[in-house]
N, C-alpha and C positions, 0 to 999 in steps of 0.2 A: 757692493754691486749696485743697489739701490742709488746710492751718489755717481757713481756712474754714467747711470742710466741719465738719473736727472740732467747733469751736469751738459751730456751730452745733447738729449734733445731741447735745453737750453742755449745753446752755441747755433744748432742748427736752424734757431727761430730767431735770432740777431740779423741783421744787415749786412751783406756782403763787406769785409773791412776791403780797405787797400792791401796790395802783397806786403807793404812794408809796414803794417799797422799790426799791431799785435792786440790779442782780443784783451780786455780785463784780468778778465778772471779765468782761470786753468789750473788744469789737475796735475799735483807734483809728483814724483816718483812714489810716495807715500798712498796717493789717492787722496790728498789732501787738497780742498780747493782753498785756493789764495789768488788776492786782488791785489793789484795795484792802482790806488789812487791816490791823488793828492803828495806824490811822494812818500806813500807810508805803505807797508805791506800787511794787509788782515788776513786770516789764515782760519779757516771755517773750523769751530770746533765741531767735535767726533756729534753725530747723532744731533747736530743745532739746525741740518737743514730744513727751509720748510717743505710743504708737502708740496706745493707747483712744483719748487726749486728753484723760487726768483726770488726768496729771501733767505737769509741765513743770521744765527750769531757768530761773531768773531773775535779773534783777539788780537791785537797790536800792538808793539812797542808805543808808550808815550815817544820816545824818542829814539827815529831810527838808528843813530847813529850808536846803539847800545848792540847792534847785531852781530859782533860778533861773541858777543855775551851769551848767545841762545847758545842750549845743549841739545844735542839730535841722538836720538835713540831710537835704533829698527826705522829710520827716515820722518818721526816725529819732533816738531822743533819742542821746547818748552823753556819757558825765560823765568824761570824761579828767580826770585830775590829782585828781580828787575820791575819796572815801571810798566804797568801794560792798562789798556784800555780792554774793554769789551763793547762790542759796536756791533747796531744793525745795519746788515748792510744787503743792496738791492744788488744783484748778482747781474741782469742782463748791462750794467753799467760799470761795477762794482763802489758805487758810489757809500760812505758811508752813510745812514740816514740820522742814525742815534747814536749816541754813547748810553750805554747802561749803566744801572748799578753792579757794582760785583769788578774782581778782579783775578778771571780764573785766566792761567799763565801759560797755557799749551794748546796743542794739539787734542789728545786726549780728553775724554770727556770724565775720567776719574785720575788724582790723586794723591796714593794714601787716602786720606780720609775726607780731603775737598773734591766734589762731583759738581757736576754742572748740567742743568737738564733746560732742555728749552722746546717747551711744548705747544704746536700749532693747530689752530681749528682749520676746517678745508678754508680750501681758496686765502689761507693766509690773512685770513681776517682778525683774529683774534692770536695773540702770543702768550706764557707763561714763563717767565725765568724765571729758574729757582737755583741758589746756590747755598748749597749743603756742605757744613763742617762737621767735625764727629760728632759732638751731641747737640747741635743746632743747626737750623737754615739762618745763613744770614741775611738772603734778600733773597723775595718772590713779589714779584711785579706783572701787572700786568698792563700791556699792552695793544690797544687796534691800529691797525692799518686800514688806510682808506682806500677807494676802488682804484687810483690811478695810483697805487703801489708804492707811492713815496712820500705820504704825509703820514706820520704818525701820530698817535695818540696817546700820552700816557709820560711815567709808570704810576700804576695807584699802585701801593704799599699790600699787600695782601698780611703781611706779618700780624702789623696792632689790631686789625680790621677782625682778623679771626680769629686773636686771643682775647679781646674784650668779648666777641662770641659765645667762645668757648670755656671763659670765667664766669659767665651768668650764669649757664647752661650747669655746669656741674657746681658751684656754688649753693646754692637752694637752701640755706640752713648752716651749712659747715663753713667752718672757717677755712681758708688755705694762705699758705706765705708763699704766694704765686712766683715774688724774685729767687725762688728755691730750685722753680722748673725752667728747664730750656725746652723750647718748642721751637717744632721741627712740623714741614708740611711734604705731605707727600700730592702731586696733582693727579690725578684718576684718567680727567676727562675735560677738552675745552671742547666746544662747539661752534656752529659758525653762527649762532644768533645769541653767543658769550654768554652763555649755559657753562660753568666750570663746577667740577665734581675734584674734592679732593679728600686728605685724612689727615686728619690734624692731630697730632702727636704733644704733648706736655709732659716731663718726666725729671725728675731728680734723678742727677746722675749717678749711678751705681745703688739707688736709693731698693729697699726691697719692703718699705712700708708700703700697707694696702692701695693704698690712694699715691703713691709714688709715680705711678704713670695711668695717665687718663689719653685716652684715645677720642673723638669723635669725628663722625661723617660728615661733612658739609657742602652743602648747594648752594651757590650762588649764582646771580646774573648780574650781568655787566654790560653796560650801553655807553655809548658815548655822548655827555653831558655838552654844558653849553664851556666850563673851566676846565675840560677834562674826560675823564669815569668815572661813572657812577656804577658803585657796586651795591646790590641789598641782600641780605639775608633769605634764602628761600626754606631751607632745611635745615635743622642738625640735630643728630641723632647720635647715642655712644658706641663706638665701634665695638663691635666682638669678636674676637678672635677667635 
């Protein structure tokens, strides 16, 4: 409903087209928004919109000509085993702005075990993708968008950034064989002056020694530098359950 909504009183705030001009971007039988540009069709994943509704994640065939390769299920495409992009893309044009890291292949924002989370500060300032396999993230990045909605910025790595963190921090004295754990982030909270709140997860897999999973809280802030982002250290504390 929520995309809906969005989707709608974004259409309503575009330019009168021509009768014969067809908008961008519109919503499929599924409630799925999908763009066409450049000759290539992006396809909004579940829960990527952002909070205006003029940005979104997406995914695309690298190569359209693989379409009729997609499988549809309950009016959801998903392109397993196929070649796909995931892209930001500005909706009142459906222009793509980025190509991301990550390679999530559907509609759907889980599955099985690959989920895909794409988290916005207000006003679309600030983005977080994260993409989660069973006992790891493989990539969390972060991203800003500038005020005239089509420059980007980024991605910084969030992965190495807050396990070298998170190895000093619990470290203190003990030894660990850190290539033992997969870590995994979970995001909390961005904000619009790139305040990110998230939990950050290290664990040996199926592991039930004491120290097999270490948890902690972490606060970061995020600006936009002269090469980029700049991320620093504000907080980190061990989570408790």
């Amino acid at each position: 409903m929520r995309t809906k909504i969005l989707v709608l009183l974004l259409f309503a705030a575009l330019p009168v087209l021509a009768e014969d001009a067809k908008p961008p971007c519109s919503l499929d039988a599924a409630a799925v928004i999908q763009c066409e540009c450049g000759g290539r069709t992006f396809r909004v994943i579940r829960e990527a919109l952002s909070k205006t509704g003029r940005h979104a994640v997406a995914w695309a065939l690298v190569d359209p000509k693989d379409k009729d390769k997609i499988e549809v299920r309950n009016g959801e495409q998903m392109a397993y085993g196929l070649d796909v992009d995931n892209v930001l893309i500005h909706l009142p044009d459906g222009a793509a702005l980025k190509t991301l890291p990550g390679g999530h292949f559907g509609d759907a924002q889980r599955y099985n075990h690959r989920r895909h989370f794409a988290h916005w500060s207000e006003f679309d300032q600030w983005l977080v993708v994260v993409n989660d396999a069973k006992w790891e993230t493989d990539d969390a990045n972060v991203y800003s968008i500038d005020d005239d909605g089509v420059t980007v910025t980024g991605p910084f790595d969030l992965l190495p950034f807050c396990a070298e963190a998170a190895h000093k921090f619990f470290a203190r004295g003990k030894r660990f064989q850190w290539d033992n754990y997969s870590n995994s982030l979970a995001i909390k909270d961005v904000t619009l002056n790139g305040d990110i709140t998230l939990l950050f997860t290290m664990q040996v897999p199926k592991g039930e020694g004491k120290d097999d999973l270490l948890e902690a809280n972490i606060e970061l802030h995020a600006e936009k530098a002269k090469d980029g982002i700049a991320v620093t250290l504000t907080s980190i504390k061990q989570h408790k359950s």
